[in-house]
N, C-alpha and C positions, 0 to 999 in steps of 0.2 A: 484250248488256248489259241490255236491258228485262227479257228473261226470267231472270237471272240476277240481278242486284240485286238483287228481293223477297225470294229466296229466302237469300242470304246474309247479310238482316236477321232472319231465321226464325233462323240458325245462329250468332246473334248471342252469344248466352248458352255458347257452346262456343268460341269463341275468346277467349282472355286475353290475346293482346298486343295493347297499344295502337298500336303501328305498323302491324301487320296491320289494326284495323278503323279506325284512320286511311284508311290506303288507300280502304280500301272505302268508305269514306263521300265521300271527294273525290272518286272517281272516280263512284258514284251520285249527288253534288252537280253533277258538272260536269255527266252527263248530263242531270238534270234543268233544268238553265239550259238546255240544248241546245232541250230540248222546250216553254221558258218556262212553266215549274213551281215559279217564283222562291218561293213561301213554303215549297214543299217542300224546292227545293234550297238554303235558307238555313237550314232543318233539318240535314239531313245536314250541309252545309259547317261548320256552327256545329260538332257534335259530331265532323266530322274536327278542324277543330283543337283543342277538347277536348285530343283522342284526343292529335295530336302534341304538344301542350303535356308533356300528361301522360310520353310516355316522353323528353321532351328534345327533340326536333327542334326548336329554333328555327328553324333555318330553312327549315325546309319552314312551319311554323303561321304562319310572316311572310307567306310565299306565300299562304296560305291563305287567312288573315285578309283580304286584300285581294283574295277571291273573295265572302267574305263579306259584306264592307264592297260591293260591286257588288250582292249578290242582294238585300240590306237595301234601298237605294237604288231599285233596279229594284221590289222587291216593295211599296213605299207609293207608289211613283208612280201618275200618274189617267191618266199618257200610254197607248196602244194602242201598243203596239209588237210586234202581231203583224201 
C-alpha cells in the first residue's frame, strides 16, 4: 500500500469517477492514521468524503466523516501519542 498510494495520486487526473478516487483516498487515509501521518491522513480523508459526497454515498461519507472528525482531533492535539 505505501508503494502504491503515491503512485495512484500521480493517476489522479485519469480517473473520473468519484467513487473510485473516494476509495482510494480512505484507504491512503486510513493508512496514513496507521503510520500517525494525522495532517496528511486528514488530507486525503477530507477529499474521500469530498469524493463520496460528490457521487451520493451518504452513507459511506457518514463513515468517513467520522474518520475525519478523529484525524482533525488527533492532528491539533499537543499529547505524544506515539
Amino acid at each position: 500500500m505505501r508503494l502504491i498510494y503515491p503512485e495512484t495520486l500521480e493517476m489522479s487526473s485519469a480517473i473520473s469517477n468519484p467513487k473510485v478516487m473516494a476509495i482510494i483516498k480512505e484507504c491512503g487515509g486510513k493508512m496514513l492514521c496507521s503510520e500517525k501521518q494525522w495532517s496528511k491522513a486528514l488530507e486525503a480523508l477530507g477529499e474521500s468524503f469530498k469524493s463520496y459526497v460528490e457521487c451520493g454515498d451518504s452513507l459511506k461519507a457518514k463513515t468517513i466523516l467520522k474518520y475525519v472528525i478523529f484525524a482533525q482531533i488527533i492532528s491539533n492535539s499537543e499529547v505524544d501519542l506515539s
